[in-house]
C-alpha positions in Angstrom: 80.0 4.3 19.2 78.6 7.5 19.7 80.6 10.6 18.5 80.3 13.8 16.0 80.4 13.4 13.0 81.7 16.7 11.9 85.1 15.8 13.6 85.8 12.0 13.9 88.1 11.3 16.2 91.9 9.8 14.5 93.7 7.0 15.5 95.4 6.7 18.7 98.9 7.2 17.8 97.8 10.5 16.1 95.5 11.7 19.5 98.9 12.1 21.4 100.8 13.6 18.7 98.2 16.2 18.2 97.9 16.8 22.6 101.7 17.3 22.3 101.6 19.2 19.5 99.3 22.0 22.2 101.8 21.4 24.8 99.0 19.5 27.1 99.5 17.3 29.1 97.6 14.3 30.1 96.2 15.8 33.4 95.1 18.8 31.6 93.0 16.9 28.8 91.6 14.9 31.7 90.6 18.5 33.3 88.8 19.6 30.0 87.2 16.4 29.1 86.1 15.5 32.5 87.4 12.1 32.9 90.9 10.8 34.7 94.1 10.9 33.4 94.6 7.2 33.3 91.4 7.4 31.3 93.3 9.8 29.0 96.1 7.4 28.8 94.2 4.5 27.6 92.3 6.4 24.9 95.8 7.2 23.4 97.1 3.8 23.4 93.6 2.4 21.8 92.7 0.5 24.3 89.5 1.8 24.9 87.4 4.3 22.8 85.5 7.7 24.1 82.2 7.8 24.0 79.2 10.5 23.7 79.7 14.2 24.6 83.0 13.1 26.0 83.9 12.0 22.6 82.9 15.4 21.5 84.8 17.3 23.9 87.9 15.3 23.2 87.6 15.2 19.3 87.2 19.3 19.5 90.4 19.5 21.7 91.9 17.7 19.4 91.1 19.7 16.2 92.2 22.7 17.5 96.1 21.2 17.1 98.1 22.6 14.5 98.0 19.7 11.5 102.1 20.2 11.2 104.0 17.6 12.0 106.1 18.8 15.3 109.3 17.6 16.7 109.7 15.0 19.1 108.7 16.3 21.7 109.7 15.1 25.8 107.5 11.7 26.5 105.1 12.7 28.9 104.1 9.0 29.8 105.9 6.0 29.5 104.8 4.2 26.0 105.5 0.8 24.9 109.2 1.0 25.0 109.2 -1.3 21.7 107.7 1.4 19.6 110.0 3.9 21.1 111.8 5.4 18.3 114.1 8.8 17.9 112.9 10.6 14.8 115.1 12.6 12.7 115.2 15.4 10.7 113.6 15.7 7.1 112.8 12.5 5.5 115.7 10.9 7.9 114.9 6.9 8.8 113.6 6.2 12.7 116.0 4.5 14.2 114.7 2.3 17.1 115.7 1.9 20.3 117.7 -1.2 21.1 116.1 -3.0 24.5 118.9 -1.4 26.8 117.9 1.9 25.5 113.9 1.3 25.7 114.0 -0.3 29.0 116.2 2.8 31.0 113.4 5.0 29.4 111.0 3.1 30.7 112.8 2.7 34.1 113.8 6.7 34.2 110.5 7.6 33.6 108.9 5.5 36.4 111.6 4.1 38.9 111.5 7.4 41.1 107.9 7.9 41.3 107.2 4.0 41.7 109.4 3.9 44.9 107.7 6.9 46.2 104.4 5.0 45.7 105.8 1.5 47.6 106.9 3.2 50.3 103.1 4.6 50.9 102.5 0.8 51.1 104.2 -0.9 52.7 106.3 2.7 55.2 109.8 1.2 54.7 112.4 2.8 52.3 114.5 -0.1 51.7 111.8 -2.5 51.1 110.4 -0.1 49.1 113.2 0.2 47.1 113.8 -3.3 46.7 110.8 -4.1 45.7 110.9 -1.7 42.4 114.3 -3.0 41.7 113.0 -6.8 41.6 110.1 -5.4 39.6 112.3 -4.1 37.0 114.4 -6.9 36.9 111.8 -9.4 35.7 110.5 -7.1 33.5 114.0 -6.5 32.0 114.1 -10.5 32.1 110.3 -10.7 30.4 110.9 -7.9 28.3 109.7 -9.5 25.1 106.6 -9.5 26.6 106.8 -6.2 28.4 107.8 -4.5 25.8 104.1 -4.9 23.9 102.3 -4.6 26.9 99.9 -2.0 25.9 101.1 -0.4 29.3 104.5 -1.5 30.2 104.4 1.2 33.1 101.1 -1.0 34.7 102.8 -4.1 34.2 105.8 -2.7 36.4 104.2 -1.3 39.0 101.4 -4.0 39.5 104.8 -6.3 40.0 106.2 -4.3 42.3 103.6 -4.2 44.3 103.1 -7.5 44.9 106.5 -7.6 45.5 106.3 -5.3 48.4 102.8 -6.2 50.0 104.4 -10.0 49.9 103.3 -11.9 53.1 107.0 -13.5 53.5 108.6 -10.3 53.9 107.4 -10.8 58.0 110.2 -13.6 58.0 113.0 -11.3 57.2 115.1 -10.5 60.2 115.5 -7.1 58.9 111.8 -6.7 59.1 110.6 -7.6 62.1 111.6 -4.2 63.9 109.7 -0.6 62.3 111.8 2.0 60.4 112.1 5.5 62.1 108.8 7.3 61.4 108.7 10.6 59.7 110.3 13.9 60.8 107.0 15.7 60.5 104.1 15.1 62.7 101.4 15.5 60.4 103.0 13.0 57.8 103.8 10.7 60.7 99.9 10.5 61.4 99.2 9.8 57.7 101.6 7.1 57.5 100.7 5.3 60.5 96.7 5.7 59.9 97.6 4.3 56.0 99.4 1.3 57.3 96.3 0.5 59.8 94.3 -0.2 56.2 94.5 -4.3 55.1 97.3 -4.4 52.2 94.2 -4.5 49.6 92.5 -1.1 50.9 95.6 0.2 51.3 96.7 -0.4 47.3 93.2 0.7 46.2 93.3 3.5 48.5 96.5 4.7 46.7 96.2 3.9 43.1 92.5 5.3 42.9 93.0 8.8 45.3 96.9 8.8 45.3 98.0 7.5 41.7 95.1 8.8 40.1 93.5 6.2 38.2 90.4 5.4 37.6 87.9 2.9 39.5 87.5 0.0 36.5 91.4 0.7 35.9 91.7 0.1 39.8 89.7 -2.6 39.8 91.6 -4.1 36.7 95.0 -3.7 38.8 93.8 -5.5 42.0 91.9 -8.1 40.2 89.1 -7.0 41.8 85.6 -6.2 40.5 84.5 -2.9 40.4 81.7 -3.2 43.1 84.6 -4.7 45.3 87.2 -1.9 44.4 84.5 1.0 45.0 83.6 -0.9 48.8 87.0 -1.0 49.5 87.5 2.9 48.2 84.8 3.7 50.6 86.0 1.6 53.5 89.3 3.2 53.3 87.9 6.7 52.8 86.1 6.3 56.1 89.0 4.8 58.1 91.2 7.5 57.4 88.7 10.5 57.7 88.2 8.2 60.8 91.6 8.6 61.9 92.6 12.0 60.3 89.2 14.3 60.3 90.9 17.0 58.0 91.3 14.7 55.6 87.4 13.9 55.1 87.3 15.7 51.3 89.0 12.9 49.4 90.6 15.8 47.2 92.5 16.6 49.8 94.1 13.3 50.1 96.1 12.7 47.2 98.2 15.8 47.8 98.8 15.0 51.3 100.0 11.5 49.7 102.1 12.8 47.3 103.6 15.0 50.1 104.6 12.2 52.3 106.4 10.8 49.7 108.4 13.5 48.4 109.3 14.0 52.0 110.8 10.2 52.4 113.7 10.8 49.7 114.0 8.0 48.1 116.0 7.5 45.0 116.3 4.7 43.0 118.9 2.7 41.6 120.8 3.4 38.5 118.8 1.3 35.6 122.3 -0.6 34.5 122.6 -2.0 37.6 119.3 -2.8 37.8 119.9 -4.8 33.9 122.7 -6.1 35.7 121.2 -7.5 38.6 118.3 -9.2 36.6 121.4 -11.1 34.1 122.8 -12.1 37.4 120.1 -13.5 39.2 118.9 -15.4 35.9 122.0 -16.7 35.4 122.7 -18.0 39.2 119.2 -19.9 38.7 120.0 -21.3 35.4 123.8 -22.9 37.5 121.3 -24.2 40.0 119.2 -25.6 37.6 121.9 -27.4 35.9 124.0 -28.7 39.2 121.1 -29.8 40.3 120.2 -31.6 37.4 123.9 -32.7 37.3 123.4 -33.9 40.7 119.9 -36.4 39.7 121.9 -37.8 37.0 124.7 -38.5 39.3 122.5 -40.1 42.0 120.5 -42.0 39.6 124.0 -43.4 37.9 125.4 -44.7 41.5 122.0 -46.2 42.2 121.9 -48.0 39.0 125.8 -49.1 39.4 125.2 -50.4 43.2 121.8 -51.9 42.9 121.5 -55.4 43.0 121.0 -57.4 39.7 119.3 -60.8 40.7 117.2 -62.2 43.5 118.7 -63.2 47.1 116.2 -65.0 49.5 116.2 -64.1 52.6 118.2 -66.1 55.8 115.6 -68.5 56.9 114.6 -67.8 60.4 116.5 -70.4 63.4 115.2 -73.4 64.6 115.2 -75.3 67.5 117.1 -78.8 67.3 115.5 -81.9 69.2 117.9 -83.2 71.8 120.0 -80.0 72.0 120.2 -77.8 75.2 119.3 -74.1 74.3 122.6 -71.9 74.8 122.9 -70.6 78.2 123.3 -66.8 78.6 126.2 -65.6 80.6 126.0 -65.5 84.2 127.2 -67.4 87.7 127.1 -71.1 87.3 124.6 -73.5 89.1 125.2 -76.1 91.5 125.2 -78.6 89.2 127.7 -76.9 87.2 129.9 -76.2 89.7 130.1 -79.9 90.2 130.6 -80.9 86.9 133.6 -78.9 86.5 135.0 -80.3 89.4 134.9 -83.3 88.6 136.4 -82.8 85.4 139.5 -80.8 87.4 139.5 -84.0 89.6 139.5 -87.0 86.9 143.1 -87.9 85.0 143.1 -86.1 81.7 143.1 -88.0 78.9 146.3 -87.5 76.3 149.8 -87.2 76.3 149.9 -87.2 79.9 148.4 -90.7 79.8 152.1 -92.2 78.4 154.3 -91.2 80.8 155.7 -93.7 83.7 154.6 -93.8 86.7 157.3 -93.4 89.2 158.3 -96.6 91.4 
């Protein structure tokens, strides 16, 4: 790793303390060092390093914070919500956050802005909304495993946007018919000449120019390689300068982006509702799960009771019988027939009627 030597750079957790401690934020390190904000975001949770004259830059910014230790200052970003801690006064113990407490953090910090951000992809509001509200639910479901994510706020909105660019949603009665455009002409243009872009342009179109991050962090977030984030970047970048000519400086973009979004007001739903909803729907799959299981046992039980326990052979096939005539169906009589039961109307019947006298 290349870097001064005459200021090393300190751990991670101490690189944000000493950016808050200057009253920076994350965009304006980015602006001084040169590099994105995401990019500033990862050096501070360690998962990558800076290198060369960056690492200069960045190390010098750094050493120019005061070395007392400041108060806890308002979270600028949205950190791993199990680390989340309030400090105290003095030599007072941290007290942790309990889940409930670290997860509406996490959702107050990033609900709003997330929904503002679906609704650039997919240009519904109530899709948009529902979509970040069944992305917080699974994370408040997985959120032993959110909650070390070195970047719970990625793992959120990389959910919910799958959620929202789901193919099934063209199913949904409710879906089939457009939602009323936007007031504004100019942001009515934008939206229509986003949604013309395939559902992976369209993401990488606003996570690198309209979210801000960087092209490997992009790339990451698609599941893409970088070659194929940077064509699809470009591809998108011409279709909309295509479409909108003002729009050809991709600097101009993201504001235009984050304008249509703040123009849509959208809020969010309250994050205990949101808890709620996630205990609800785990618990209405866990009764299906066991009524269904309920129901296997039941059918194999009555199959077992009713099944047969030994061997029947089958009813041998008829045969024919020599000497016998083969039933007749129903139907008029024949000649012959017809003969045969007059003569037996004609003949004296045999029996009782046999023994009485004949009159004289």
């Amino acid at each position: 790793m290349t870097q001064s030597p005459a200021i090393p750079l300190p751990p991670p957790a101490e690189r944000r303390r000493l950016r808050e401690s200057q009253s920076l934020t994350r965009a304006q390190v980015a602006e001084r060092v040169g590099v994105s904000r995401e990019t500033v975001r990862a050096w501070e949770t360690g998962r990558t390093t800076p290198r060369g004259r960056k690492a200069q830059k960045y190390a010098s910014l750094l050493a120019s914070a005061p070395t007392s230790a400041p108060t806890t200052p308002a979270p600028t970003s949205a950190p791993a919500p199990a680390v989340v801690a309030e400090k105290g006064t003095g030599d007072a113990p941290i007290t942790p956050l309990t889940p409930a407490q670290a997860f509406d953090a996490l959702y107050a910090f990033c609900a709003p802005a997330l929904v503002r951000q679906t609704y650039l992809l997919t240009g519904r509001r109530e899709l948009a909304r529902e979509s970040v509200e069944r992305a917080f639910q699974l994370a408040w479901h997985r959120w032993p495993e959110v909650a070390v994510d070195p970047d719970p706020a990625g793992w959120v909105r990389a959910t919910a946007y799958e959620c929202a660019l789901s193919p099934w949603h063209r199913f949904r009665a409710r879906h089939r018919h457009p939602e009323a455009p936007p007031a504004d002409p100019d942001d009515r243009a934008l939206l229509s000449a986003l949604l013309t872009l395939p559902p992976p342009y369209r993401r990488t179109l606003v996570l690198h120019d309209g979210l801000g991050l960087g092209l490997p962090e992009t790339a990451a977030e698609t599941e893409a390689s970088t070659r194929a984030a940077a064509g699809r970047l470009r591809h998108a970048r011409e279709t909309m300068a295509t479409r909108l000519p003002d729009l050809t400086d991709p600097a101009r973009l993201a504001p235009r982006l984050a304008g249509l979004a703040t123009h849509a007001r959208l809020r969010a739903a309250r994050p205990s509702s949101v808890r709620a909803g996630s205990e609800r729907r785990a618990r209405n799959w866990t009764q299906a799960a066991i009524a269904f299981t309920v129901a296997l046992i039941g059918a194999t039980t009555f199959t077992l009771q009713t099944a047969p326990t030994h061997y029947e052979p089958p009813v041998a096939p008829g045969t024919t019988v020599q000497g016998v005539p083969p039933q007749a169906a129903p139907g008029p009589l024949s000649r012959t027939e017809r003969n045969l039961r007059k003569k037996l109307r004609d003949t004296t019947p045999s029996g009782p009627e046999r023994t009485l006298p004949e009159p004289r």
